[in-house]
C-alpha positions as CSV (number, residue, x, y, z in Angstrom):
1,X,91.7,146.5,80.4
2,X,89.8,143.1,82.1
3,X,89.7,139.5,81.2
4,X,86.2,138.6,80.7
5,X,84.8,135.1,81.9
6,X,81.8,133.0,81.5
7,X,80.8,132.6,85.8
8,X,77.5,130.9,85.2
9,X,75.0,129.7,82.8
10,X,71.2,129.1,83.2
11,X,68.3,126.8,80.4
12,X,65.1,127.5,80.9
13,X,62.9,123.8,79.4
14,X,59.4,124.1,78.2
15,X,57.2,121.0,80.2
16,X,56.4,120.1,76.9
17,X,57.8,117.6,74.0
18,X,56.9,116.3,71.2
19,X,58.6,113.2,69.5
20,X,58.9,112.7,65.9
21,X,56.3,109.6,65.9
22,X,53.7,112.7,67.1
23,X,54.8,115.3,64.8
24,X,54.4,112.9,61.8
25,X,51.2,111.4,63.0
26,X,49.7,115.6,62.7
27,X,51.6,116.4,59.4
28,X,50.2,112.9,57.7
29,X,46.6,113.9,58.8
30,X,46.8,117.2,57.6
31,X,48.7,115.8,53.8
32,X,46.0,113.5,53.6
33,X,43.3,115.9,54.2
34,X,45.1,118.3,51.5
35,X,45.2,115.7,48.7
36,X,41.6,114.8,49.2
37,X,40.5,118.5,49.2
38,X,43.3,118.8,46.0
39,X,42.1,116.1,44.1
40,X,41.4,117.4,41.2
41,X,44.2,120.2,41.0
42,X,46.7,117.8,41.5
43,X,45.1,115.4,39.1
44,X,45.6,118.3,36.2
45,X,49.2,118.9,37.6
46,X,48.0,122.5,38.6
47,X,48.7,121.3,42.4
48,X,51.9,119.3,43.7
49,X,50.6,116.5,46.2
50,X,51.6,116.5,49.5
51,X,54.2,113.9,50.4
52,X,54.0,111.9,53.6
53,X,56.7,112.7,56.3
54,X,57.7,109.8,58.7
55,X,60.2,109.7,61.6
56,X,62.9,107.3,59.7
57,X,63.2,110.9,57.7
58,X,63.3,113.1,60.1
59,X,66.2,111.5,62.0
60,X,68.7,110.7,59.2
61,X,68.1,114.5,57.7
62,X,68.5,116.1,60.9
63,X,69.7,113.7,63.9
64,X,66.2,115.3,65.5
65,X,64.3,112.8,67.8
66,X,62.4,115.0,70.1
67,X,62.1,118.9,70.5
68,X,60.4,120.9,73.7
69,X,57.5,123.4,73.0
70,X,55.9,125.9,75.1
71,X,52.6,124.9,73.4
72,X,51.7,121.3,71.6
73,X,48.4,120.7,71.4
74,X,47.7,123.5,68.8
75,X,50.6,122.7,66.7
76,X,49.3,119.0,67.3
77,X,45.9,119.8,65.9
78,X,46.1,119.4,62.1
79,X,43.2,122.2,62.0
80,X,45.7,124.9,63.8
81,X,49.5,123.7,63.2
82,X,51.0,126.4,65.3
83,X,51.3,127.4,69.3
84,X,48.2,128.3,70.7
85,X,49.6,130.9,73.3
86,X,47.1,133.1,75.6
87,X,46.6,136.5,74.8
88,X,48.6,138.9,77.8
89,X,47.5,142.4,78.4
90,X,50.6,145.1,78.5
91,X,50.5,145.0,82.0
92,X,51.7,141.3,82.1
93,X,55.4,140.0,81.7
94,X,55.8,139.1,78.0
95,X,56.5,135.4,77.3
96,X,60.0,135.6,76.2
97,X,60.9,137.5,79.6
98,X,58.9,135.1,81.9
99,X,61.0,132.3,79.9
100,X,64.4,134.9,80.6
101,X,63.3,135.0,84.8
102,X,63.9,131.2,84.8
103,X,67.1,131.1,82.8
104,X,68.6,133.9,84.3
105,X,67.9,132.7,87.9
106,X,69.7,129.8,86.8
107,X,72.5,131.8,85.8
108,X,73.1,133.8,88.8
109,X,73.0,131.2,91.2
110,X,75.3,129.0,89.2
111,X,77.7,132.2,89.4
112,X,77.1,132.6,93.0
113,X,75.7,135.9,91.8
114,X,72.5,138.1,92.3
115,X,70.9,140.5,90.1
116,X,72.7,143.4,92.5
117,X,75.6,142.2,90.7
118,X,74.9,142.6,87.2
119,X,74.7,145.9,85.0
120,X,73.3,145.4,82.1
121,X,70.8,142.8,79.8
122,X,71.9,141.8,76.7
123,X,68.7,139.3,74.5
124,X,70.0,137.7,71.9
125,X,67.4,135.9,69.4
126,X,65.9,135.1,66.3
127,X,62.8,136.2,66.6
128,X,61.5,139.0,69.0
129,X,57.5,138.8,70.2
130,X,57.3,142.7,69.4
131,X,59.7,145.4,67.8
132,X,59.8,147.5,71.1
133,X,60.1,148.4,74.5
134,X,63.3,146.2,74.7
135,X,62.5,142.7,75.8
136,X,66.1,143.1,77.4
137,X,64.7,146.3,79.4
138,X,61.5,144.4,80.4
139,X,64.0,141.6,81.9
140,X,66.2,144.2,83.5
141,X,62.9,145.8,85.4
142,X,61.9,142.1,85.8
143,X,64.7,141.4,88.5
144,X,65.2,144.5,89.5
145,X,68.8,145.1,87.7
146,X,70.0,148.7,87.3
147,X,72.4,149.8,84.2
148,X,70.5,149.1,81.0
149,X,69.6,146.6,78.7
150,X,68.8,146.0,74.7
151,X,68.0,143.7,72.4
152,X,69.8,141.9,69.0
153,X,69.0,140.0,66.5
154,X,72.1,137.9,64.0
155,X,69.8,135.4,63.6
156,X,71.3,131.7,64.7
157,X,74.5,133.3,65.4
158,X,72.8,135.9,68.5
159,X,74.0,134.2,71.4
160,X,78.0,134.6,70.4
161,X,77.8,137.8,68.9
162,X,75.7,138.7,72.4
163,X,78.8,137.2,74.0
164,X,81.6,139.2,72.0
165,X,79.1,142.4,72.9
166,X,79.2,141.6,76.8
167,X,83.0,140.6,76.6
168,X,84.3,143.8,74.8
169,X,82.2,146.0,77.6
170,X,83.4,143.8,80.5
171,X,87.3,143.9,78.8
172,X,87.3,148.0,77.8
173,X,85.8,148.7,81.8
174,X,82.6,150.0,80.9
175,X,80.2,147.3,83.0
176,X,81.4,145.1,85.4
177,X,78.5,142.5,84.0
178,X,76.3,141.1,81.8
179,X,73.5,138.7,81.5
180,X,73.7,137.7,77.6
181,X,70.2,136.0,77.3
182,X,68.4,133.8,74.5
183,X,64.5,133.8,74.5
184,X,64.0,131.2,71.6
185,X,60.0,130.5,70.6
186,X,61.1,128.6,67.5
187,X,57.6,127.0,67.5
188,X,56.1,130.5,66.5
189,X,57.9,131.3,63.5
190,X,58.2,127.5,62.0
191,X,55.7,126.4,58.8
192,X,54.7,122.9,60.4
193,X,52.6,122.2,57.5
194,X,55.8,122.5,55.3
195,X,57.4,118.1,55.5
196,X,61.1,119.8,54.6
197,X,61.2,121.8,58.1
198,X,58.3,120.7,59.8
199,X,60.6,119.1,62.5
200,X,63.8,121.1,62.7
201,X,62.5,123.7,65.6
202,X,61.8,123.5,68.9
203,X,61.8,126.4,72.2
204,X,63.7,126.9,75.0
205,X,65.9,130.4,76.7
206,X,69.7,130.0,77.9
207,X,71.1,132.9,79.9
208,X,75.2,133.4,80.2
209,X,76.5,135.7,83.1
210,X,80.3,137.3,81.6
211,X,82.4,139.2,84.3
212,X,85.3,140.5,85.0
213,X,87.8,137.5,85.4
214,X,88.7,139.0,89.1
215,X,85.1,139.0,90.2
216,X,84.3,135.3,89.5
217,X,83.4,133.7,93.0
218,X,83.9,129.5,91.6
219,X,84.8,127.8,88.5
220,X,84.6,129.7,85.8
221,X,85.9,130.0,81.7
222,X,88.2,132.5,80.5
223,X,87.6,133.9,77.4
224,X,90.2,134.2,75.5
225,X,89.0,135.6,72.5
226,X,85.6,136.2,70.0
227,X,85.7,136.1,66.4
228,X,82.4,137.1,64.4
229,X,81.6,137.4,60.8
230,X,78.8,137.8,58.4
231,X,78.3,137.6,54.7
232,X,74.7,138.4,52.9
233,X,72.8,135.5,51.5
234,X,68.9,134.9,51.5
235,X,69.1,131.0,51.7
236,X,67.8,131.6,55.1
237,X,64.8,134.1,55.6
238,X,62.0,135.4,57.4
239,X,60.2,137.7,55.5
240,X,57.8,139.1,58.4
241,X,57.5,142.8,59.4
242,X,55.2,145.9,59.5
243,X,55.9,147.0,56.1
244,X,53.8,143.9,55.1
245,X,50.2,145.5,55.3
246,X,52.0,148.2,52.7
247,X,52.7,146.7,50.2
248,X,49.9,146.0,47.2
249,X,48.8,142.0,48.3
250,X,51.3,142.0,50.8
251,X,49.3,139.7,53.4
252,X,48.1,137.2,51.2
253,X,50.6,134.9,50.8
254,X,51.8,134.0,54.3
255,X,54.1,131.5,54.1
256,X,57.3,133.8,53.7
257,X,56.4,135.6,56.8
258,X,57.7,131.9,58.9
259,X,61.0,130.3,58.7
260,X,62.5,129.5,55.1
261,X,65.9,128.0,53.6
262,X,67.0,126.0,50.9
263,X,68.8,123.8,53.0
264,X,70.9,122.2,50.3
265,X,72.7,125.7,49.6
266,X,72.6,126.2,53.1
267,X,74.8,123.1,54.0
268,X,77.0,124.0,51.0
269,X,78.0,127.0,51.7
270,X,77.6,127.5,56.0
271,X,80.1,124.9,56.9
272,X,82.8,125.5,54.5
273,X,82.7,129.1,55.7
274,X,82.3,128.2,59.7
275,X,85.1,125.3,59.2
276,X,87.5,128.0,57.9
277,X,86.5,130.4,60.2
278,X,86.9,128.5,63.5
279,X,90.1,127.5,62.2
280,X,91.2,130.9,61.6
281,X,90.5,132.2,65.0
282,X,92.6,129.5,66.4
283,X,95.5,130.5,64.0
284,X,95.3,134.0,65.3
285,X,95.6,132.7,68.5
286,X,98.3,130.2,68.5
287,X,95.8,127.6,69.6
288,X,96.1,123.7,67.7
289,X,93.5,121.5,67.0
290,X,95.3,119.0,69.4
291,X,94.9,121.8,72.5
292,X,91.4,121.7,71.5
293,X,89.4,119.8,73.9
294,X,85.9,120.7,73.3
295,X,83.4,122.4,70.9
296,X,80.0,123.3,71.6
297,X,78.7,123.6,68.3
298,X,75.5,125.4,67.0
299,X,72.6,122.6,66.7
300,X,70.7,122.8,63.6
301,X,71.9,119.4,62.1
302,X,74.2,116.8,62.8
303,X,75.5,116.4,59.8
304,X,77.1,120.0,59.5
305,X,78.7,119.6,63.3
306,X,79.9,115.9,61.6
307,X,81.6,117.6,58.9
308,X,82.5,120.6,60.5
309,X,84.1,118.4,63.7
310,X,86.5,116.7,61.2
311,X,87.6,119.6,59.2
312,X,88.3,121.0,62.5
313,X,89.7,118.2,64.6
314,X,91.4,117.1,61.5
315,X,90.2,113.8,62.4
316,X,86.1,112.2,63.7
317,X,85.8,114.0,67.4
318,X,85.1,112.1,69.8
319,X,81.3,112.2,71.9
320,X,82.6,114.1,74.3
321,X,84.7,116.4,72.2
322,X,81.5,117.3,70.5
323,X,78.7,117.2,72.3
324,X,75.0,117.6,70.8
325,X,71.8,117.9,72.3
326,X,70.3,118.3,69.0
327,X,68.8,115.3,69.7
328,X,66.3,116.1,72.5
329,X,66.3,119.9,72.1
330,X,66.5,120.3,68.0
331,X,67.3,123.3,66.6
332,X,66.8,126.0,69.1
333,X,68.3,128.9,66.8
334,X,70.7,130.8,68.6
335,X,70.4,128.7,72.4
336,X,71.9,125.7,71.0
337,X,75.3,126.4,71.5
338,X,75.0,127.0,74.9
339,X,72.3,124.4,76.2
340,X,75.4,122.1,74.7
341,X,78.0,124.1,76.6
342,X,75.9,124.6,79.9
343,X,75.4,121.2,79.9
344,X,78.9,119.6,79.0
345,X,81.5,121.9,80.6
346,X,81.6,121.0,84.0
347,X,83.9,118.0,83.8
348,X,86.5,120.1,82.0
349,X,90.0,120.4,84.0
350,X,91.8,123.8,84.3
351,X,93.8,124.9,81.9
352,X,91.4,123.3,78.9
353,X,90.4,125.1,75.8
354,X,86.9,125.1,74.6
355,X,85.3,126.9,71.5
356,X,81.4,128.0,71.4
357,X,80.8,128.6,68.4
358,X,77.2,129.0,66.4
359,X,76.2,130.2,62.7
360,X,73.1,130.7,60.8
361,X,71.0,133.5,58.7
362,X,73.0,136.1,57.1
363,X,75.4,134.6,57.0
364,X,76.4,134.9,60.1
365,X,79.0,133.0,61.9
366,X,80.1,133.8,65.4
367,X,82.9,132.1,67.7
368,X,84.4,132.2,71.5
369,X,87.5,130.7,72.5
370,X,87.4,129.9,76.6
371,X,89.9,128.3,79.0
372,X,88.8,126.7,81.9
373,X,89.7,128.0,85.2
C-alpha cells in the first residue's frame, strides 16, 4: 500500500467577467421586454410578471460579485441569454479539453512533473459537452499521456469523489498518477432569464496531480483520508439527455433541460448533512476541530460555508481558516473547492491539517482530509 498526496494543482480563468451591475442591466431589459409583450396575460393573472433583479440581491443571497465566462456578449444580449460558442468540427480539440491543456500544464509544472509522469486522466464535472469518446481520453491523447483515462459525473461533489478515485488507485498500487481534472462551462447549462439563479454560475477548469507520497519532488499534502456519500433528492436537477426527442412533447418545454433547485430545501437539508459529515470523518480519524487549520469549502453560497464553518469550527472561522473565492469566481460547480484550495494552501506550515470538502446534486457530499508536508 502507498500514501497518496496532492503534488500540484493547476486553474485554468476565462479572459472574461461579468459583474453583477452587467448581469442585472441584461436580465432588467429582457423583464421589461417580457411584461410589455405579457401585458395582457399578466393583467388576467394568466401570466406571473417578471420581477426586476438588482445587484444589492444578488450579493446578500449569494456573496456573488463577479463570475468569469468563456463567452459574454451572448449571454449579455437580452435577444440570446446564453454563450455564443463557435461551432468545432471533430477534428478539433473539444472546449472542455482545450480549457483541461491550460489547467493541467499548470498542474504539472507546480508538481515539478511532466505528462511522462502521469498514468492516467480522471474529468470530473457537472456537465459533459457530449456523452462520449471520453473527454478524459481526448485530454490524455492531448498531452500525450499513456495509461487511460475516463470521465465522472456526482454533480457539485465531482472533483473529491475524482480525488477519492485517484487516491484509492495511487494507495492499492495500481497507477503511480493521476491528473483529477474539472472542465466546468457553468455558463451553458444556467437559465439566465430565470432572476432566482440568473447569477449563481460562472466557468472555469482546475486540475489536481495525486501521487504516490515517495514520488513528490517539493511541497506537497498528504492525504490522509476521503470520505464520500450520497443520498437521492431532486431539489437539484438537470433534466437534459437523449431520451428527450422520445418522449411525446418532450422538447417543448425547455427550461428543465438547464440548471434547477429549490434553493430553500436545498440550504435546509445540504448543510445539516455536510456539517455532520465532515465532522464524522474527523471522528474516524481522531482529528479535532482545534487541529483543523483550514477548509476549502465548496462555493455555491456563502451563507452555507457560514453556517457550515461554525458547526464545524464550533465557533465563526476565521478569513483565512475559510477561504472563499465565491466572490470573484461564483459558483463553479465542482472547481470551487479547489480554485479555494489551489489558491490558499501555500502559506500552510508542515504538519497542518486541511479538509477539501465539496457537496451538491444528489445529494452528494464528498470530503479529503490532507496534512501538509
Amino acid at each position: 500500500m502507498y500514501t497518496p498526496a496532492i503534488t500540484g494543482t493547476g486553474v485554468f480563468t476565462p479572459e472574461n467577467t461579468i459583474t453583477n451591475d452587467e448581469l442585472v442591466a441584461c436580465f432588467n431589459t429582457y423583464a421589461q421586454k417580457f411584461n410589455v409583450d405579457h401585458a395582457d396575460q399578466i393583467a388576467s393573472g394568466d401570466v406571473d410578471e417578471m420581477p426586476m433583479s438588482n445587484a444589492e440581491f444578488i450579493f446578500n443571497a449569494s456573496g456573488i460579485e463577479q463570475r468569469y465566462v468563456l463567452d459574454k456578449t451572448g449571454i449579455l444580449n437580452p435577444d440570446i441569454m446564453h454563450p455564443s460558442l463557435r461551432q468545432r468540427s471533430d477534428d478539433e480539440p473539444g472546449v472542455m479539453a482545450e480549457m483541461a491543456l491550460d489547467a493541467c500544464a499548470k498542474a504539472l509544472a507546480d508538481a515539478g512533473k511532466t505528462a511522462a509522469d502521469v498514468d492516467a486522466v480522471i474529468v470530473a464535472a457537472s456537465n459533459h459537452e457530449r456523452a462520449y469518446p471520453a473527454i478524459a481520453v481526448e485530454i490524455q491523447d492531448l498531452m500525450g499521456i499513456k495509461g487511460f483515462g475516463f470521465d465522472m459525473n456526482v454533480a457539485c461533489s465531482s472533483a473529491t469523489f475524482g480525488i477519492q478515485a485517484a487516491a484509492d488507485m495511487v494507495r492499492s498500487g495500481s497507477i503511480r498518477s493521476a491528473l483529477v481534472v474539472n472542465p466546468e462551462i457553468c455558463s451553458a447549462h444556467l437559465e439566465w432569464r430565470d432572476r432566482d439563479c440568473h447569477f449563481i454560475f460562472g466557468d472555469v477548469c482546475t486540475a489536481t496531480l495525486i501521487e504516490r507520497k515517495e514520488d513528490a519532488t517539493g511541497d506537497h499534502f498528504e492525504i490522509i483520508s476521503t470520505r464520500c456519500a450520497t443520498q437521492f433528492s431532486n431539489n437539484i436537477r438537470n433534466n437534459d439527455g437523449f431520451l428527450r426527442r422520445t418522449r411525446p412533447d418532450g422538447m417543448k418545454d425547455r427550461r428543465d433541460m438547464q440548471f434547477m433547485q429549490n434553493g430553500r430545501k436545498v440550504f435546509k437539508e445540504v448543510v445539516p448533512m455536510v456539517s455532520a459529515h465532515i465532522l464524522q470523518h474527523m471522528a474516524d480519524e481522531g482529528i479535532e476541530n482545534t487541529q483543523l487549520s483550514r477548509m476549502w469549502l465548496h462555493q455555491a453560497n456563502k451563507s452555507m460555508n457560514d453556517y457550515i464553518g461554525r458547526k464545524v469550527m464550533g465557533r465563526v472561522p476565521e478569513p483565512a481558516e475559510q477561504p472563499n473565492i465565491l466572490q470573484d469566481y461564483a459558483n463553479t460547480s465542482s472547481a470551487g473547492s479547489i480554485i479555494a484550495f489551489s489558491k490558499n494552501s501555500d502559506d500552510m506550515k508542515p504538519d497542518d491539517i486541511g479538509l477539501i470538502c465539496s457537496f451538491g446534486a444528489g445529494y452528494s457530499v464528498g470530503s479529503v482530509l490532507l496534512k501538509r508536508c
